[in-house]
N, C-alpha and C positions, 0 to 999 in steps of 0.2 A: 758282344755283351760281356760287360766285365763281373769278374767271380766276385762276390761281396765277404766272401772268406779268404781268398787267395792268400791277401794281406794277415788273417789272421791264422793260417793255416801255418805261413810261412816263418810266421814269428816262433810258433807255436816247433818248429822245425829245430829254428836256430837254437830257441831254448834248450830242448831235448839235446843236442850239442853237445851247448858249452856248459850245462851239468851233470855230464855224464864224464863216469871214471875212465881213463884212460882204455881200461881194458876192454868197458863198455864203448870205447870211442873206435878202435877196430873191429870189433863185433859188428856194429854197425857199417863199417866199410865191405866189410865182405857182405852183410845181408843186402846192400845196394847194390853192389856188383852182382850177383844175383839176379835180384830183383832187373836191373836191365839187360842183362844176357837172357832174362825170362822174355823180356819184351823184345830183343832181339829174336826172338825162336818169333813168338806171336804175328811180329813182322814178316818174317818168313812166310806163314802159313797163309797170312793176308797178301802176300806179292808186293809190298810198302819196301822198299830197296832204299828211300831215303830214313825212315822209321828204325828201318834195320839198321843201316852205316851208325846214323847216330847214338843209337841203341848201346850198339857193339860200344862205337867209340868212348864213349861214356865210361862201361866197364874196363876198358882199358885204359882208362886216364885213372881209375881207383887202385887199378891195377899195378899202375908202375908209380903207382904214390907211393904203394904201399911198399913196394920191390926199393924205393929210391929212401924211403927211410929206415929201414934197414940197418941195424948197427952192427958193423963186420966184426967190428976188434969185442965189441961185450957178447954178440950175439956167436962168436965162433961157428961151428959145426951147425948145429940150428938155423942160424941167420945165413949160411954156404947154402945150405940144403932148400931154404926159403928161396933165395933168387935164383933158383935153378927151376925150382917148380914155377916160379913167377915168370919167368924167359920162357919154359915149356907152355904158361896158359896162352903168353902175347903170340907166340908162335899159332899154335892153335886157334887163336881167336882171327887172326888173317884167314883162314879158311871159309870161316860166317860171313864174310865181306866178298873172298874171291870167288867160293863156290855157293855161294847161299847154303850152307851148310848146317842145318840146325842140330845136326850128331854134332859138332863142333863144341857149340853154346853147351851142349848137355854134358859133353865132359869134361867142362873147366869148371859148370855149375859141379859137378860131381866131383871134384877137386875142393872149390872154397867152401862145401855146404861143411865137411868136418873140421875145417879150418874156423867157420864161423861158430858152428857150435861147442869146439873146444874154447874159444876165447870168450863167449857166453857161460859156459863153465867154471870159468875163472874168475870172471865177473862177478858169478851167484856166490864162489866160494869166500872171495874179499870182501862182499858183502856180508856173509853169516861171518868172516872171522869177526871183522872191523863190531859187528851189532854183539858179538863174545863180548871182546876188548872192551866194546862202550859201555856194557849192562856192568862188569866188574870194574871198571873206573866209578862210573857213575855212582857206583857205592862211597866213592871218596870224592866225589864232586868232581868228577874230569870226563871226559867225552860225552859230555849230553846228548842228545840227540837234537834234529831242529824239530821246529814246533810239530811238526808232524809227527813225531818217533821216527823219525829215520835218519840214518848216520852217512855222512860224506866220508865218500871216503878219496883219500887224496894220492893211495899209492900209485907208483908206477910200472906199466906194463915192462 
C-alpha cells in the first residue's frame, strides 16, 4: 500500500534543506546521524542485523561526509581535531556491525549529541544577530524581513 503523504512528506524534507542556513544545514547532519545510530541500537534489541547494517551504515556515510568536507587549511587545529574524532566514531561504529554492540552506537551518539547541539547554538545565535541587524536596517529600509517576519540569513559556517 502506498503512503499518500510519502510524496508530500518528502518534499516537505527537501524543503527544510535547501532553506536552511548553513549552520542549520550541519546541525541537521549530526541530528540524523543520531537519529540512525538510534535506530541502529533499536535494531539490536529487536535481533534485525539487516536494520542494524543499514542503520549503522547510514550514519557513517553522514559521518565521513561530514569528516570529508572538512576545510584543513581555514579550519586548522579545529578542523585536525574534528577528523580525528570523526576517524575515532567510524572506528567505533565497526564494532555495532561486528559485535552487535549497542555501547558502541551510545558512545558516538554521546560524541555528536554536543557537536549537534553546539551548531544548533550557533544557528539560534545568527539568527537573533541577523533579526538585531534587520530591525536597525530596517529603520533605513534595508534587511526587511520576508513576508513572515523572518530574516534569511545567508552567512556561512
Amino acid at each position: 500500500m502506498n503512503n499518500p503523504y510519502g510524496a508530500s512528506a518528502q518534499t516537505y524534507r527537501i524543503q527544510s534543506v535547501m532553506t536552511a542556513s548553513p549552520a542549520q544545514r550541519v546541525a541537521m547532519l549530526y541530528d540524523r546521524a543520531i537519529t540512525w545510530l538510534l535506530e541502529a541500537k533499536a535494531a539490536i534489541e529487536r535481533g534485525d542485523v539487516r536494520a542494524r547494517h543499514t542503520a549503522n551504515d547510514r550514519a557513517g556515510e553522514i559521518i565521513n561526509h561530514l569528516r570529508a568536507t572538512l576545510d584543513m587549511n581555514r579550519g586548522a587545529e579545529i578542523a585536525a581535531n574534528l577528523d580525528r574524532l570523526y576517524r575515532f566514531m567510524l572506528t567505533r561504529m565497526i564494532q555495532i556491525d561486528l559485535r552487535n554492540d549497542a555501547k558502541a552506537a551510545d558512545d558516538v551518539i554521546g560524541l555528536l549529541r554536543p557537536l549537534a547541539e553546539a551548531w544548533h547554538a550557533l544557528d539560534a545565535q545568527m539568527v537573533a544577530e541577523a533579526g538585531a541587524a534587520g530591525r536597525t536596517a530596517g529603520q533605513q529600509g534595508y534587511g526587511q524581513g520576508t513576508a513572515t517576519g523572518q530574516t534569511r540569513i545567508t552567512a556561512t559556517a
